[in-house]
C-alpha positions in Angstrom: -13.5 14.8 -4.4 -13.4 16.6 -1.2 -10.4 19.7 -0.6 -7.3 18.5 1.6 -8.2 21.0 4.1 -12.1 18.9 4.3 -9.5 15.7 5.3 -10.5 13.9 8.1 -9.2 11.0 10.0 -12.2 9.1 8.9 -11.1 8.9 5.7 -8.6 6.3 6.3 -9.7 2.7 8.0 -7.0 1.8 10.5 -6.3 -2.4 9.5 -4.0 -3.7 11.7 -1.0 -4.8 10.2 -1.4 -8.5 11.8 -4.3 -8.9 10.1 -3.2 -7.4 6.7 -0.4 -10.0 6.8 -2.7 -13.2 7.3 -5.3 -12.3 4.7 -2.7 -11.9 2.2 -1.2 -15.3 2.9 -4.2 -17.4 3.6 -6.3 -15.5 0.5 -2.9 -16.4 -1.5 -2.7 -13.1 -2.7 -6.5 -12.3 -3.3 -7.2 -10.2 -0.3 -3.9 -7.6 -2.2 -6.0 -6.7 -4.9 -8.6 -5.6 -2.2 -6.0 -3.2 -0.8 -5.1 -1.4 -3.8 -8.7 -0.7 -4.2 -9.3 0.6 -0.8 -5.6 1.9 -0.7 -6.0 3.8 -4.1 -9.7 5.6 -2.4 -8.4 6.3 0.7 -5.1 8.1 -1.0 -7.0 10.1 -3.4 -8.9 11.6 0.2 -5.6 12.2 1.7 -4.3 13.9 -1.7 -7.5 15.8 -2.1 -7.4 15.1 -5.6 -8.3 12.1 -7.8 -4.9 10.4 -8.8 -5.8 6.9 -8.1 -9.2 5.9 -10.0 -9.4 2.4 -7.8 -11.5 0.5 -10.1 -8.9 1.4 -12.9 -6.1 0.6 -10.2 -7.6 -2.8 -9.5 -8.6 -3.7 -13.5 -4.9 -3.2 -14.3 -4.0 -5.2 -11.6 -6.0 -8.4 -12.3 -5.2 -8.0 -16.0 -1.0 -7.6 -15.5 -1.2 -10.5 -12.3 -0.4 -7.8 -9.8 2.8 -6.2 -11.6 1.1 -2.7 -12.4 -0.5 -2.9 -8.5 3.1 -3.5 -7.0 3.8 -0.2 -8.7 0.7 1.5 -7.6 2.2 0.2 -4.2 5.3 2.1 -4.9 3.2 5.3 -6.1 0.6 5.1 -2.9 4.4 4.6 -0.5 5.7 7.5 -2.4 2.2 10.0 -2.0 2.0 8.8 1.9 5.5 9.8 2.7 4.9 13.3 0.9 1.5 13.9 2.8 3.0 13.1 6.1 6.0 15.4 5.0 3.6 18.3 3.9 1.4 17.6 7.2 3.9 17.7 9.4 1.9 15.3 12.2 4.7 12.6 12.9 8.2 11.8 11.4 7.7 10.2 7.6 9.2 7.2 7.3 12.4 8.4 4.9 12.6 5.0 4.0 9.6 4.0 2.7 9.3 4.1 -0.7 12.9 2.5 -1.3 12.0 -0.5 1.2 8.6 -1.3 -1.2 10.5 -0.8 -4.3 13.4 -3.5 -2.9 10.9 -6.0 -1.3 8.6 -6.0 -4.6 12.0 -6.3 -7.2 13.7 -8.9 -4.9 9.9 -10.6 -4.5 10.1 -10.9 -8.4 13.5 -11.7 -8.8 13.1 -14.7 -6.5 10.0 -16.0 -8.2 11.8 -16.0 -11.5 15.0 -17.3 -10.2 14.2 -20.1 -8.2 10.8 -21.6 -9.6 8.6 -23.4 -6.9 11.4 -22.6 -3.9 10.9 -18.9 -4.7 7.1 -18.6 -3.8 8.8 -19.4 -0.2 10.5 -16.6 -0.7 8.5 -13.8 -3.0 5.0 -14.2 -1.1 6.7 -13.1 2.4 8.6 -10.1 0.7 5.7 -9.4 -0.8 3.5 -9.2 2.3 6.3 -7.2 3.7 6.1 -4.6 1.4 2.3 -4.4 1.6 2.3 -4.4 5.3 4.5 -1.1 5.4 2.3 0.8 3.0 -0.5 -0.2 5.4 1.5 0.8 8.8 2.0 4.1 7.2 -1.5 4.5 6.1 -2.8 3.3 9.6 -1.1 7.4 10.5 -3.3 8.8 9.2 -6.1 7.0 10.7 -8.4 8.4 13.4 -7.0 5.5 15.9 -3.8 6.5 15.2 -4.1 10.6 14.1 -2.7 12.3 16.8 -3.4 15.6 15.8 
C-alpha cells in the first residue's frame, strides 16, 4: 500500500453521479456491489493504509444481500469526511455520514414495512445514499482535485 503523502488524484476514478444512479437502477442493485469493491480500493489509497480488503468487502456483501455493504457505505462516508477534514482541500460535507446512515435505515425500514410498495421506496433511498458517497469521492478525483 502506497504512504498518504504518495496520494495522488489518480487514485480515485471520477463516475458521474448520473451515471452511478442509472446503473444501480437498471442493474437492480448489481452494479452496488461493484462500487463497494472499487469504493473499498480507492479508500484504502486515500487512507494510505489497508482498512478495506475489497474482495472481503464485496464476499460479505453478496453473502448478507448487501446489509454488511450498506455499512461499509457508512464506514467509506465516515473515512471520506475525515480525509477531506485532515486535507483540508474543500469544505467536508458535515453531513455525510448521518444522511447514508438515515437513507440506508429508512431504505430498510420501508422494505420491511410495506412489502412490494416498499421496493418503490427503499431502491431510490438507496441510490441516494450511494450517490452521495460517490459525489464525495468524485473530490478527490483528479477532475475534480483542485489542489
Amino acid at each position: 500500500m502506497e504512504e498518504a503523502a504518495n496520494w495522488t488524484a489518480d487514485d480515485v476514478k471520477y463516475r458521474d453521479p448520473t451515471v452511478v444512479a442509472v446503473l444501480n437502477l437498471v442493474t437492480l442493485g448489481i452494479y452496488w456491489f461493484y462500487l463497494v469493491y472499487v469504493w473499498s480500493d480507492e479508500t484504502n489509497r486515500l487512507l494510505g493504509r489497508y482498512k478495506y480488503p475489497p474482495g472481503l468487502m464485496l464476499l460479505i456483501s453478496i453473502l448478507t444481500c448487501g446489509l454488511a455493504g450498506c455499512v461499509v457505505e457508512c464506514l467509506i462516508a465516515a473515512d471520506l469526511g475525515g480525509e477531506a477534514a485532515e486535507r483540508q482541500c474543500w469544505p467536508p460535507n458535515q453531513n455525510l455520514l448521518a444522511w447514508v446512515i438515515a437513507l440506508n435505515i429508512s431504505a430498510f425500514i420501508a422494505a420491511a414495512v410495506l412489502p412490494l410498495v416498499g421496493l418503490f421506496v427503499s431502491i431510490p433511498l438507496g441510490v441516494a445514499a450511494t450517490v452521495m458517497v460517490q459525489i464525495e469521492l468524485n473530490k478527490f478525483s483528479r477532475r475534480n482535485a483542485a489542489y
